[in-house]
TIMI-2910 file (N, C-alpha, C, CB; in pm, 1 decimal, decimal comma, always signed):
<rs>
+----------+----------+----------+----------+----------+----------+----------+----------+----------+----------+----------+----------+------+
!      n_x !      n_y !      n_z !     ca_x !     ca_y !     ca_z !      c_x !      c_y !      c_z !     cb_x !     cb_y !     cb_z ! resn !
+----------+----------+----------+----------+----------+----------+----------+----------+----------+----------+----------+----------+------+
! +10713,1 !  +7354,8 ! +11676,0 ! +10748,8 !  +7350,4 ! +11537,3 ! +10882,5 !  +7275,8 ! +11525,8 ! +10756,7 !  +7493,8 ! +11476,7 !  Unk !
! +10860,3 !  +7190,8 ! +11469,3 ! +11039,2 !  +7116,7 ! +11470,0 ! +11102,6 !  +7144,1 ! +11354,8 ! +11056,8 !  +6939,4 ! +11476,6 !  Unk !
! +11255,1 !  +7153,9 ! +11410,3 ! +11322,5 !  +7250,5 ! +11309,2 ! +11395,8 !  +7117,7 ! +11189,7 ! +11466,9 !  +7373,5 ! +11409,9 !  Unk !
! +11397,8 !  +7272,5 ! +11090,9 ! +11446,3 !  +7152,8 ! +10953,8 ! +11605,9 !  +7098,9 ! +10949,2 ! +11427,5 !  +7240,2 ! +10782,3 !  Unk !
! +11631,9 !  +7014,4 ! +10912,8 ! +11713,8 !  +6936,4 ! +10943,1 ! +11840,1 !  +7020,6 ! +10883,7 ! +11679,9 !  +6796,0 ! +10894,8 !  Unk !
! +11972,9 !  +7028,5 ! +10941,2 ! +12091,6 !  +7095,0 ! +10852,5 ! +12134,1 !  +7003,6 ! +10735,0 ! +12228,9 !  +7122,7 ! +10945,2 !  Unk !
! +12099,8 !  +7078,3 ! +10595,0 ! +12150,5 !  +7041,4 ! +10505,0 ! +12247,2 !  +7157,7 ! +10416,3 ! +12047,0 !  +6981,9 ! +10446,6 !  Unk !
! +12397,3 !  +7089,9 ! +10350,0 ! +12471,6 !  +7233,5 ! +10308,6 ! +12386,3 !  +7351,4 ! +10220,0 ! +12605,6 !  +7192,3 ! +10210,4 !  Unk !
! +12311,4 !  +7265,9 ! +10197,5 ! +12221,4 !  +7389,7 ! +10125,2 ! +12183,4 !  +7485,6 ! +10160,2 ! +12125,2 !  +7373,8 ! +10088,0 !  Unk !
! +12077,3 !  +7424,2 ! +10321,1 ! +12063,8 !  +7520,6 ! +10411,2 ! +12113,6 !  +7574,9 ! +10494,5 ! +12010,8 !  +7513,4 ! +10449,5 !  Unk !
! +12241,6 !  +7568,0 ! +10500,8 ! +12333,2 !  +7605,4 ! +10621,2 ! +12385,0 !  +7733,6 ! +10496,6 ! +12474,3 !  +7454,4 ! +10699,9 !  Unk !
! +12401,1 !  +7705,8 ! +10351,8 ! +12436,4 !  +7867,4 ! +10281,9 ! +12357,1 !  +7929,7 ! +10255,8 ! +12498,7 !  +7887,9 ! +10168,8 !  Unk !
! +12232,0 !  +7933,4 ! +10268,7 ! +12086,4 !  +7966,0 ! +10269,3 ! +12109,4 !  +8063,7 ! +10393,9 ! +11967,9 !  +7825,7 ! +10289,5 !  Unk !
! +12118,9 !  +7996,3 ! +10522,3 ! +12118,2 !  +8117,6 ! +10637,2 ! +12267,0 !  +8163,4 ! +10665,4 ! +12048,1 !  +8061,8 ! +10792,6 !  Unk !
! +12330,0 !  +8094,7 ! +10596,5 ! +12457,8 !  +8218,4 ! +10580,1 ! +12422,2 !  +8367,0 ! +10487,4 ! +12602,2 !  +8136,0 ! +10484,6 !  Unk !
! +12392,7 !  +8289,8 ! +10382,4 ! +12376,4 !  +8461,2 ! +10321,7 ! +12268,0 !  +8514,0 ! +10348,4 ! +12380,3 !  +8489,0 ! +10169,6 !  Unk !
! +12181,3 !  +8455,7 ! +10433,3 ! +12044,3 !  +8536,5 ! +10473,7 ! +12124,2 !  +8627,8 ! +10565,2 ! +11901,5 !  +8441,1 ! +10557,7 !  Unk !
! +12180,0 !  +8533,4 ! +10664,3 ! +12305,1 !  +8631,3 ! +10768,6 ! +12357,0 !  +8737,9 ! +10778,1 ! +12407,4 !  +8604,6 ! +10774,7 !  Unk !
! +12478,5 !  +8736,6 ! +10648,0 ! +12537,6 !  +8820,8 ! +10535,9 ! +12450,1 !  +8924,2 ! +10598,3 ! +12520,3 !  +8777,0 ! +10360,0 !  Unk !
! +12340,8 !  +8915,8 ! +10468,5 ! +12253,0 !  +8963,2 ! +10412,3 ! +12175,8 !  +9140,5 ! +10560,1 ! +12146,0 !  +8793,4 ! +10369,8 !  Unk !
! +12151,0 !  +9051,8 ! +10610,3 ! +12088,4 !  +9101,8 ! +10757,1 ! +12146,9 !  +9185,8 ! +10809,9 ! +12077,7 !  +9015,6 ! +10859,4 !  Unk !
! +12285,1 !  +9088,5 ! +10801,2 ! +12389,1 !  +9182,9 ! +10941,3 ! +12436,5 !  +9318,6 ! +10847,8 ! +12584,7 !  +9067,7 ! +11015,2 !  Unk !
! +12432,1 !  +9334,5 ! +10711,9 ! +12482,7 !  +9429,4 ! +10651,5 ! +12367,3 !  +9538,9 ! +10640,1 ! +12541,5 !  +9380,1 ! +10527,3 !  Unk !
! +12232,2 !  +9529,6 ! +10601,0 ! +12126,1 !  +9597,9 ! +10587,8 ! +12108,4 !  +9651,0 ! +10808,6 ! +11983,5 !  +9469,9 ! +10486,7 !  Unk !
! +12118,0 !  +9600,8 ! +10830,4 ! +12103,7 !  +9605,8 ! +10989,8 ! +12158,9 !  +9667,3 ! +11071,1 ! +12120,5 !  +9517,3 ! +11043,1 !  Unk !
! +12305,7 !  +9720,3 ! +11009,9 ! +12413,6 !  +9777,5 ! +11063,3 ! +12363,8 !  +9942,9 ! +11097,3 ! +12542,0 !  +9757,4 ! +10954,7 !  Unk !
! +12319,2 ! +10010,4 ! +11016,8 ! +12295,8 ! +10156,2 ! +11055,1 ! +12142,2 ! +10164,6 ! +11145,6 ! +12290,7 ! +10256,3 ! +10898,5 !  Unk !
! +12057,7 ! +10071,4 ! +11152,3 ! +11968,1 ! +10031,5 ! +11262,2 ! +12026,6 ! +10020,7 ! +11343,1 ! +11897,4 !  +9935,1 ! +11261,7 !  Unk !
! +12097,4 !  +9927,0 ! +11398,3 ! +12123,6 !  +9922,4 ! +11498,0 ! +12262,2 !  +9988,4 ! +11559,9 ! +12103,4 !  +9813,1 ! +11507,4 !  Unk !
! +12338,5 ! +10060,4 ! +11477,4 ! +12379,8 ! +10222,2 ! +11531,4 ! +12286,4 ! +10323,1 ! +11592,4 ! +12428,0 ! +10303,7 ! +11416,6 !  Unk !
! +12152,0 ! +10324,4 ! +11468,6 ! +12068,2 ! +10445,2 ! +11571,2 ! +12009,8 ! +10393,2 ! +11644,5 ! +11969,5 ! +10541,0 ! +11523,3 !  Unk !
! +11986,0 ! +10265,5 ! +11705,3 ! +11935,1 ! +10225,9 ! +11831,5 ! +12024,8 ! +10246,6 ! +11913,7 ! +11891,9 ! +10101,9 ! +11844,2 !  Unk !
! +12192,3 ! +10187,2 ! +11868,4 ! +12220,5 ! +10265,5 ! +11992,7 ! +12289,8 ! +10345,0 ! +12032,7 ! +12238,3 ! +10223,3 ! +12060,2 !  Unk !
! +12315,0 ! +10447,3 ! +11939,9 ! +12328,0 ! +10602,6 ! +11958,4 ! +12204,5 ! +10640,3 ! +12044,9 ! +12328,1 ! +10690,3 ! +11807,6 !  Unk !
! +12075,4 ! +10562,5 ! +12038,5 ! +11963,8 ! +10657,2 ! +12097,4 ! +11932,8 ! +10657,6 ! +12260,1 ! +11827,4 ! +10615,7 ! +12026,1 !  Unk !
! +12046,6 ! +10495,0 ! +12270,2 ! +12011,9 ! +10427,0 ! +12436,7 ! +12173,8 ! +10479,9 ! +12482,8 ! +11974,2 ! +10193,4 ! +12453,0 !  Unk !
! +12268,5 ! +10519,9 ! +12442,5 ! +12382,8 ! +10592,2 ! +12485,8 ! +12342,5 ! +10733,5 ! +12558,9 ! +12474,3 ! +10615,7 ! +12359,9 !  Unk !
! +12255,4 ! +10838,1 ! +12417,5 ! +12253,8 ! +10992,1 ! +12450,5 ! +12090,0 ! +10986,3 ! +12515,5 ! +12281,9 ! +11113,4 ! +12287,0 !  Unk !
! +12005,8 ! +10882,1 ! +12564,2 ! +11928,6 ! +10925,4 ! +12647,3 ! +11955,1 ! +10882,9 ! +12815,4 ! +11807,4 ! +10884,5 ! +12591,2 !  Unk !
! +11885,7 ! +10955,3 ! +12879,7 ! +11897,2 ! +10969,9 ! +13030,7 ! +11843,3 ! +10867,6 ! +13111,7 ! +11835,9 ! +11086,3 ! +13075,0 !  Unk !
! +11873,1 ! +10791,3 ! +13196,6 ! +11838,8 ! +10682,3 ! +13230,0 ! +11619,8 ! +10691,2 ! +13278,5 ! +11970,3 ! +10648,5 ! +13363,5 !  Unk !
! +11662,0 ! +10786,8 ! +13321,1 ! +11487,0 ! +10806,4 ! +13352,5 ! +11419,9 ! +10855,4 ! +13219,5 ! +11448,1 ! +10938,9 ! +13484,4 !  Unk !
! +11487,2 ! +10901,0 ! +13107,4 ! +11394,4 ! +10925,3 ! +12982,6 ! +11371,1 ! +10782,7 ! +12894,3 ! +11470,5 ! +11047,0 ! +12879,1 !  Unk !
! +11410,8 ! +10689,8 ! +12918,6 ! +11435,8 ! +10561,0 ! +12846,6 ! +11265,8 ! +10547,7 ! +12810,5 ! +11520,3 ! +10418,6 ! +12954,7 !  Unk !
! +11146,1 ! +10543,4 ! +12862,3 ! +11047,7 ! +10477,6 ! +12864,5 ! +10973,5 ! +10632,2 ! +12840,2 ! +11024,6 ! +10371,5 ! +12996,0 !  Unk !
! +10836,5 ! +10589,6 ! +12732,9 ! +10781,1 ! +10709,9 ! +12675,2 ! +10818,5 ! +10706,5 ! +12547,8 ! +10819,9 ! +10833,8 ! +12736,4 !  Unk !
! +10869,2 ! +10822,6 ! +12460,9 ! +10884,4 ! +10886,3 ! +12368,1 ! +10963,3 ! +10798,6 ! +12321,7 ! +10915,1 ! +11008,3 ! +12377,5 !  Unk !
! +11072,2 ! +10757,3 ! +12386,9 ! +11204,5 ! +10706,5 ! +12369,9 ! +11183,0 ! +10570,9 ! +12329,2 ! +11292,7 ! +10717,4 ! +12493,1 !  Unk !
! +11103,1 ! +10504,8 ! +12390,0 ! +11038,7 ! +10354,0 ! +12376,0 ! +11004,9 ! +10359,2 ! +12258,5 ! +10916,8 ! +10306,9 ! +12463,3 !  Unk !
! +10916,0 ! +10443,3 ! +12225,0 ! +10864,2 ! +10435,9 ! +12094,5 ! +10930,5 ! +10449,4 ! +12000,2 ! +10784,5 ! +10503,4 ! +12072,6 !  Unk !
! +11040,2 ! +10553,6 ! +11982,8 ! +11111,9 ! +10547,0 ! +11903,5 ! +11240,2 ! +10432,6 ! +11869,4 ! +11134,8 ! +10650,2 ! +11919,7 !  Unk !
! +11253,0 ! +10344,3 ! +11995,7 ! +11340,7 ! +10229,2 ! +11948,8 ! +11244,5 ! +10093,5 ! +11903,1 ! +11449,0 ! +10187,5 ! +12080,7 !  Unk !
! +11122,9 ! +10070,7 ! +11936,9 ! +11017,6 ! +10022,2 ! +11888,7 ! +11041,3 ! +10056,2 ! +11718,1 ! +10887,2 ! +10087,4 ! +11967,7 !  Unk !
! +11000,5 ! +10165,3 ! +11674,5 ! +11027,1 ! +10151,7 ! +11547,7 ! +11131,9 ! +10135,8 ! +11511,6 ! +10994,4 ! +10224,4 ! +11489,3 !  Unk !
! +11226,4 ! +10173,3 ! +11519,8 ! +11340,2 ! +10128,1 ! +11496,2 ! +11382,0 !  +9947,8 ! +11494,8 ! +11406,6 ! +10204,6 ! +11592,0 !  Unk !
! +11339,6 !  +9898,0 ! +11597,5 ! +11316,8 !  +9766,9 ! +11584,2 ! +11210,1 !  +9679,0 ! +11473,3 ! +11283,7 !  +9746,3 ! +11706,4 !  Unk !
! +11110,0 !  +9731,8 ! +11432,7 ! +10997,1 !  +9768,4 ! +11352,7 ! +11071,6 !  +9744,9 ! +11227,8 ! +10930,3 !  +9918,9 ! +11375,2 !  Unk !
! +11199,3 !  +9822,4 ! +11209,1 ! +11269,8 !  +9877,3 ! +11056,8 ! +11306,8 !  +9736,8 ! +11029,3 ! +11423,4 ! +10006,1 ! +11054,7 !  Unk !
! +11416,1 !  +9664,7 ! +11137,0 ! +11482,0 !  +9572,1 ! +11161,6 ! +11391,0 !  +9457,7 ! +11132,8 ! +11536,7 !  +9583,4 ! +11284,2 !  Unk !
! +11280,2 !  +9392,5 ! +11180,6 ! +11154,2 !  +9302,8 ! +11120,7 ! +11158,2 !  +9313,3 ! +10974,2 ! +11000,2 !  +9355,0 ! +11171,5 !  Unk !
! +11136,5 !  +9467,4 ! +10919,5 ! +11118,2 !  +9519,3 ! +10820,2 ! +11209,5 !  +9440,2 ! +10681,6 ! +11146,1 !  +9659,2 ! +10857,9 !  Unk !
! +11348,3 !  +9477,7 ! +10786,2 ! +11450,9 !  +9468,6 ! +10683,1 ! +11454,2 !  +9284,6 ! +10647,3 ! +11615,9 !  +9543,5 ! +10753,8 !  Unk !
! +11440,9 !  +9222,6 ! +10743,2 ! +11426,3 !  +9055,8 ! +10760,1 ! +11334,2 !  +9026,6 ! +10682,9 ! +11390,0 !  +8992,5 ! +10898,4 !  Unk !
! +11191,4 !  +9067,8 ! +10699,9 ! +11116,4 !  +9024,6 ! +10604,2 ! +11113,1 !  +9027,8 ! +10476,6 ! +11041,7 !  +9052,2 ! +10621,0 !  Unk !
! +11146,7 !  +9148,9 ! +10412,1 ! +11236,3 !  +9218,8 ! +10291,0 ! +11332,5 !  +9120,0 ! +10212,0 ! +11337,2 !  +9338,6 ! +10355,7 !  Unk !
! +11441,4 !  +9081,0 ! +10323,3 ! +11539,6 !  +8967,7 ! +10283,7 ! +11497,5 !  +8846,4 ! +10235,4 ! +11614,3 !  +8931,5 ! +10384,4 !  Unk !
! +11358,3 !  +8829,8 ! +10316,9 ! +11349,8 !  +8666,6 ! +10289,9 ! +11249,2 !  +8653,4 ! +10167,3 ! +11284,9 !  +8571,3 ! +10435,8 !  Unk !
! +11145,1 !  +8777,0 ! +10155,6 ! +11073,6 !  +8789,2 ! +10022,9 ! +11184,4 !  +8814,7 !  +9917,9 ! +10960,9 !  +8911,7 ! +10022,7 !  Unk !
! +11294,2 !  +8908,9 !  +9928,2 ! +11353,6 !  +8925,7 !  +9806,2 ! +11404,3 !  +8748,5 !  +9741,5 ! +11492,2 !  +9044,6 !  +9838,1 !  Unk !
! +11477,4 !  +8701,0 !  +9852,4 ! +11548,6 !  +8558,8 !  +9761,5 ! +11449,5 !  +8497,4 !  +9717,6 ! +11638,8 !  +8440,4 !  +9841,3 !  Unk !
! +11310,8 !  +8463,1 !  +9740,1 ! +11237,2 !  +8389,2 !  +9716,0 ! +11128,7 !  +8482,7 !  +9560,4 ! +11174,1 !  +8348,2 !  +9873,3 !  Unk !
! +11161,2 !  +8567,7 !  +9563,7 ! +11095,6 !  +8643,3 !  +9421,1 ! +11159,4 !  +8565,7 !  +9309,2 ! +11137,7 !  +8823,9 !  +9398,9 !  Unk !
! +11077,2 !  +8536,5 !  +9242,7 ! +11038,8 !  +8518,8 !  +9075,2 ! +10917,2 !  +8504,5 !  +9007,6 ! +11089,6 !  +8412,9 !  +9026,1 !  Unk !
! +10987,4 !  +8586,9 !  +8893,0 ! +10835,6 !  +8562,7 !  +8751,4 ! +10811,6 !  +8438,3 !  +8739,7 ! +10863,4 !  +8606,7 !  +8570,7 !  Unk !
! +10704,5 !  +8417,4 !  +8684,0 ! +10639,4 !  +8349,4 !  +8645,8 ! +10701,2 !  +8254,8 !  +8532,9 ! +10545,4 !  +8418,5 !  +8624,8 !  Unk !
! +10710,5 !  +8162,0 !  +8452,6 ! +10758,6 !  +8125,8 !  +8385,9 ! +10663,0 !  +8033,5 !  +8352,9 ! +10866,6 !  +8108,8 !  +8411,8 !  Unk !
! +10621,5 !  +7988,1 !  +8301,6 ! +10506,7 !  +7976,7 !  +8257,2 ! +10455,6 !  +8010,7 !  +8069,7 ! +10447,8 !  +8064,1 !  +8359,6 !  Unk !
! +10372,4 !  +7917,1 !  +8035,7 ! +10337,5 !  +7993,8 !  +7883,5 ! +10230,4 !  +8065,0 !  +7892,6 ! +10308,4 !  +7902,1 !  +7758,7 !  Unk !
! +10230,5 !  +8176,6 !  +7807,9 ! +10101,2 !  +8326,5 !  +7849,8 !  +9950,1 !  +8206,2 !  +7819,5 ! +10106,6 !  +8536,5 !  +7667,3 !  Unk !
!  +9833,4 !  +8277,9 !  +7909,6 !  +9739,1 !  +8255,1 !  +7894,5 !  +9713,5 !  +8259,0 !  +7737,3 !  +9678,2 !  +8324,1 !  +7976,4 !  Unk !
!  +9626,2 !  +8139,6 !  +7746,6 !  +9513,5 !  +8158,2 !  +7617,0 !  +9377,1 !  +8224,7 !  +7586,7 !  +9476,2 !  +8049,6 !  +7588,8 !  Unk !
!  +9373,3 !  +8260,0 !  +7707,3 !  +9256,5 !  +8313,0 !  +7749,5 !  +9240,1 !  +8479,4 !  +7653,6 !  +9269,6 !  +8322,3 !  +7933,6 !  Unk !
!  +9141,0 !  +8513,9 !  +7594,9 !  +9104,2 !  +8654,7 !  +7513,0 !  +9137,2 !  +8764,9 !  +7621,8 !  +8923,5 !  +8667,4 !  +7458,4 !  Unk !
!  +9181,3 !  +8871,2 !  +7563,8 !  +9155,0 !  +8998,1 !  +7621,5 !  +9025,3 !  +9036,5 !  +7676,4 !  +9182,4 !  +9084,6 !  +7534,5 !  Unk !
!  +9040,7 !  +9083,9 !  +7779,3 !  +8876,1 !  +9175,7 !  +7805,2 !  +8855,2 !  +9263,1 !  +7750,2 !  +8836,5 !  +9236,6 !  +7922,2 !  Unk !
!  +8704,8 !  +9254,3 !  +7669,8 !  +8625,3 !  +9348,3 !  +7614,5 !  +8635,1 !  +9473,9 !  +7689,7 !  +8493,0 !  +9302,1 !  +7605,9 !  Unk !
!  +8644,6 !  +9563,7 !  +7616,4 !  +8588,5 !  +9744,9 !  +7641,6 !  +8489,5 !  +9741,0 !  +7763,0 !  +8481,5 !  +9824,8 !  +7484,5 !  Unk !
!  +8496,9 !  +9793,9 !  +7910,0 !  +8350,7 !  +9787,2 !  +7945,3 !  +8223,3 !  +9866,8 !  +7896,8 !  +8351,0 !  +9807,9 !  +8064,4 !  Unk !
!  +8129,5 !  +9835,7 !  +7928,8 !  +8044,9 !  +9870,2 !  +7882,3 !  +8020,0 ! +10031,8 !  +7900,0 !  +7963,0 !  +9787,0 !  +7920,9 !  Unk !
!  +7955,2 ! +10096,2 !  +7801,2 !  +7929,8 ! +10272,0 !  +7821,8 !  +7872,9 ! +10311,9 !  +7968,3 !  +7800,7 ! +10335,5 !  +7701,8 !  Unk !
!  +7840,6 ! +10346,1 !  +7999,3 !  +7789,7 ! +10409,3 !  +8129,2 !  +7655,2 ! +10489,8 !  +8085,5 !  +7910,6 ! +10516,4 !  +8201,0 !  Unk !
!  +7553,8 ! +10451,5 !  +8145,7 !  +7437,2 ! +10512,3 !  +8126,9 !  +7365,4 ! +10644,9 !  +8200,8 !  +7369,2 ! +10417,0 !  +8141,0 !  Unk !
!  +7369,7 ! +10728,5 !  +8160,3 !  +7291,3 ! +10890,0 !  +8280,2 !  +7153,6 ! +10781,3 !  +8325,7 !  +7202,6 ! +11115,9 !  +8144,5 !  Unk !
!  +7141,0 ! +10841,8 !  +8498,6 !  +7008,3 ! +10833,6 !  +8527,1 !  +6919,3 ! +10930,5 !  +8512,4 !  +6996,4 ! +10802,6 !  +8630,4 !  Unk !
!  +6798,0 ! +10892,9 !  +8502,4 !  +6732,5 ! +11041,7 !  +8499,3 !  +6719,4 ! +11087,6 !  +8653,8 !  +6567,7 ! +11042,2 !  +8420,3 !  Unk !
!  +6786,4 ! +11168,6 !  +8727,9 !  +6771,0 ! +11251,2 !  +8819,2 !  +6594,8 ! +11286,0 !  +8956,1 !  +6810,2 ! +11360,7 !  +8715,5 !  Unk !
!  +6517,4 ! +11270,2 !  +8840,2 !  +6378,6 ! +11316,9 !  +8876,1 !  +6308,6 ! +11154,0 !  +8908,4 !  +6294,9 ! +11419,9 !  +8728,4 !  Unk !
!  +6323,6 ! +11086,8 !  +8852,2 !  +6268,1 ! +10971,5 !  +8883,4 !  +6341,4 ! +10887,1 !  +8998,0 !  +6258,8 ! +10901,2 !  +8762,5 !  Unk !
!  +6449,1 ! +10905,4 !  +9030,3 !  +6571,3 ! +10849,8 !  +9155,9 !  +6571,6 ! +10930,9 !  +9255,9 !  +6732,3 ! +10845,3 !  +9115,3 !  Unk !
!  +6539,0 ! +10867,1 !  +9363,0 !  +6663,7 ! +10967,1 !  +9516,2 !  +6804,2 ! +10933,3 !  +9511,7 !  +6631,0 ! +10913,6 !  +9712,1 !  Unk !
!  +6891,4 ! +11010,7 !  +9572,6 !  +7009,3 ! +10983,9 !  +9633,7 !  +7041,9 ! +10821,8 !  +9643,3 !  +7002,4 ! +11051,3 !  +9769,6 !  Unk !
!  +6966,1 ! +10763,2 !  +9693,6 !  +6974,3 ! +10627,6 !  +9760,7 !  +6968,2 ! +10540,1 !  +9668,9 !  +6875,5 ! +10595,9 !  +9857,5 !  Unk !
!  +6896,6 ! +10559,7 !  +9571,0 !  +6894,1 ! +10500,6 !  +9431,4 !  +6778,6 ! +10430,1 !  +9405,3 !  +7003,5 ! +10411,5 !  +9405,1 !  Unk !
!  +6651,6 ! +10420,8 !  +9521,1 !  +6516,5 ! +10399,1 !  +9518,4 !  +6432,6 ! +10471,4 !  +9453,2 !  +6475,7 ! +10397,6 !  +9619,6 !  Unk !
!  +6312,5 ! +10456,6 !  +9364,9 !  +6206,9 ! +10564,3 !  +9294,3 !  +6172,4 ! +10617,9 !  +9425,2 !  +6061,4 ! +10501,9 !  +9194,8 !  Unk !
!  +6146,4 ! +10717,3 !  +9401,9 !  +6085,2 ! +10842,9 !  +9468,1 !  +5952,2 ! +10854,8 !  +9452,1 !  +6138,7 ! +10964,8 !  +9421,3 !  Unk !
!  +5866,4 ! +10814,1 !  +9571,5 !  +5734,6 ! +10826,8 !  +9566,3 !  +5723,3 ! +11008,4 !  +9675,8 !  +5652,1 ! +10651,3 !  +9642,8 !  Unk !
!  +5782,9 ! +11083,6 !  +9686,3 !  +5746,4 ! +11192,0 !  +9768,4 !  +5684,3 ! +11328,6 !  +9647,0 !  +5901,3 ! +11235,4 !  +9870,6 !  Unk !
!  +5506,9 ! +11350,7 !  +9657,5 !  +5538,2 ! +11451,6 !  +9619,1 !  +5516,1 ! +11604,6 !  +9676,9 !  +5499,7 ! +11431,8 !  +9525,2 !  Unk !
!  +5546,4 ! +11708,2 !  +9672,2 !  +5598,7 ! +11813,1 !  +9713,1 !  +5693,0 ! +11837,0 !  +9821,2 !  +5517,1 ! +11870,3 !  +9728,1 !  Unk !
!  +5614,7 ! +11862,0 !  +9955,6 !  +5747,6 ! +11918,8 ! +10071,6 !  +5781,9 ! +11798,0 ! +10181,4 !  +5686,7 ! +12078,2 ! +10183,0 !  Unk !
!  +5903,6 ! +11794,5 ! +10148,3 !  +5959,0 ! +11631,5 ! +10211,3 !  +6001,7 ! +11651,6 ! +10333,5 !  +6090,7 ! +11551,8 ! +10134,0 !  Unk !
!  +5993,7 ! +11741,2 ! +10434,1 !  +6012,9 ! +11772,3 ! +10566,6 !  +5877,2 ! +11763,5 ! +10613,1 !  +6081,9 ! +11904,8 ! +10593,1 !  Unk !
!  +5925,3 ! +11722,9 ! +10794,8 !  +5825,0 ! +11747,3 ! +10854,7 !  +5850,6 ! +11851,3 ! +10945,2 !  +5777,7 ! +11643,1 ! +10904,3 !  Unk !
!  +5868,9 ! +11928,6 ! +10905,9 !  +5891,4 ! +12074,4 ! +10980,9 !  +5761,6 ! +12149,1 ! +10896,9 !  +6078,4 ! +12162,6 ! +10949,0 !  Unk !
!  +5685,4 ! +12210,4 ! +11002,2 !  +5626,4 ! +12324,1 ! +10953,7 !  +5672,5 ! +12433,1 ! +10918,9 !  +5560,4 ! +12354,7 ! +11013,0 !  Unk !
!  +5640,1 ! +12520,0 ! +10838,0 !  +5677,1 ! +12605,0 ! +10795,8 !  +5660,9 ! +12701,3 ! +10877,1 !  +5642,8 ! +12614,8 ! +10699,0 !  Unk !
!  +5751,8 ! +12858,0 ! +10905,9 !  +5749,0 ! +12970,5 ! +10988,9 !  +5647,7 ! +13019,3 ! +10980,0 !  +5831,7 ! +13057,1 ! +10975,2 !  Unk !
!  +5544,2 ! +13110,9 ! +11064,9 !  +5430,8 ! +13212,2 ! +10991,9 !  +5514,7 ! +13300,9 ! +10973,7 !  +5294,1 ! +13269,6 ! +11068,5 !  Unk !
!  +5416,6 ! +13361,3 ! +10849,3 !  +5496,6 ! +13475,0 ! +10785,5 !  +5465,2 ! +13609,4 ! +10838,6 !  +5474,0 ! +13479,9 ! +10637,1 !  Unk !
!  +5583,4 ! +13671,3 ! +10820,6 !  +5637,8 ! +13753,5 ! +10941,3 !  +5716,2 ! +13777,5 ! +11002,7 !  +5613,7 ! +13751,6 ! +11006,7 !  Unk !
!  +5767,8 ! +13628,7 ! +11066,0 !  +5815,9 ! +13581,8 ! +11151,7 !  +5970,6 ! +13548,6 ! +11107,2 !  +5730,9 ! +13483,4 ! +11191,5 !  Unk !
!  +6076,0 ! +13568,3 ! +11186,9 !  +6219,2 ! +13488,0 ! +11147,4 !  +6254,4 ! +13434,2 ! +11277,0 !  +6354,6 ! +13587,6 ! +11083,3 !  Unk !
!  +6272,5 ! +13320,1 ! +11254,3 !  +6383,3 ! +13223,4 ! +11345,5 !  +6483,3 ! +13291,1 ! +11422,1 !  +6471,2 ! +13128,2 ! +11255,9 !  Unk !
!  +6463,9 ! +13218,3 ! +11527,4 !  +6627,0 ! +13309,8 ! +11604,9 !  +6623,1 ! +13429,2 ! +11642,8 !  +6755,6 ! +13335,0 ! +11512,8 !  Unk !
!  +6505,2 ! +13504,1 ! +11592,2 !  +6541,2 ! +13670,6 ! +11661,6 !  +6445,8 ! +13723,7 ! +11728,9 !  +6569,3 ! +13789,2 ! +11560,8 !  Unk !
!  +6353,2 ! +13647,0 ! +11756,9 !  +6267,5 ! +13667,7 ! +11901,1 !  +6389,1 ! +13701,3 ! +12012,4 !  +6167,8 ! +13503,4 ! +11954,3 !  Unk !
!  +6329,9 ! +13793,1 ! +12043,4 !  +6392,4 ! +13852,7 ! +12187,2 !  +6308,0 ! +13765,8 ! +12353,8 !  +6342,7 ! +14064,9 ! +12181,2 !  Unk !
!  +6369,7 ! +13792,3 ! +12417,5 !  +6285,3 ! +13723,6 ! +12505,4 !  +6270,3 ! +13788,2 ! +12623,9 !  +6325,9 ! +13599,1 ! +12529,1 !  Unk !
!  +6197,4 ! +13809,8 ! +12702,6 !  +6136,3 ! +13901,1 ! +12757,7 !  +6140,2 ! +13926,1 ! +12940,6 !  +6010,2 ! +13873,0 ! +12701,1 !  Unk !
+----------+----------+----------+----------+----------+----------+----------+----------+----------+----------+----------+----------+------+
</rs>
């Protein structure tokens, strides 16, 4: 990627991006390293990783933040001519009996399992066994 050429514009452009960074950045990178001071040289990796990972994470965070904020603006522009959208339309009940679930007509009629039914008498599960 070849870099853009220094112009004063852009040289106060990444000054106050700079600014900008090093001031939002400052209590990040205290608790990073408050966190690599009070941990133990063998606890560094694990838990600890992860937690300066995010912490680094914040720091991306805060950069990306910076560079969307300068570059935000409305629109300026004259409002559409374009009409409002209509009301949508009412919502219609299905009838229940003529639909499945799935939203296909229902050709099933009576018992929609293929399980036979128990003889009667009989309950599930409480045969003893012998």
């Amino acid at each position: 990627m070849p870099s853009p050429a220094n112009t004063p514009s852009r040289d106060q452009q990444v000054q106050a991006v700079t600014a900008d960074l090093v001031q939002q950045a400052e209590p990040i990178l205290r608790e990073i390293a408050s966190l690599l001071v009070d941990t133990p040289d063998e606890k560094l990796f694990g838990a600890t990783e992860f937690a300066l990972r995010d912490k680094v994470l914040k720091l991306v965070a805060v950069a990306l933040n910076a560079r969307v904020g300068e570059k935000k603006a409305g629109t300026r522009g004259a409002a559409s001519t374009a009409p409002d959208a209509a009301a949508p339309p009412d919502s219609t009940a299905t009838d229940p009996a003529r639909f499945s679930a799935s939203g296909a007509k229902s050709t099933a009629r009576g018992r929609t399992t293929g399980v036979a039914p128990a003889p009667k008498g009989s309950r599930r599960g409480t045969q003893k066994s012998g």
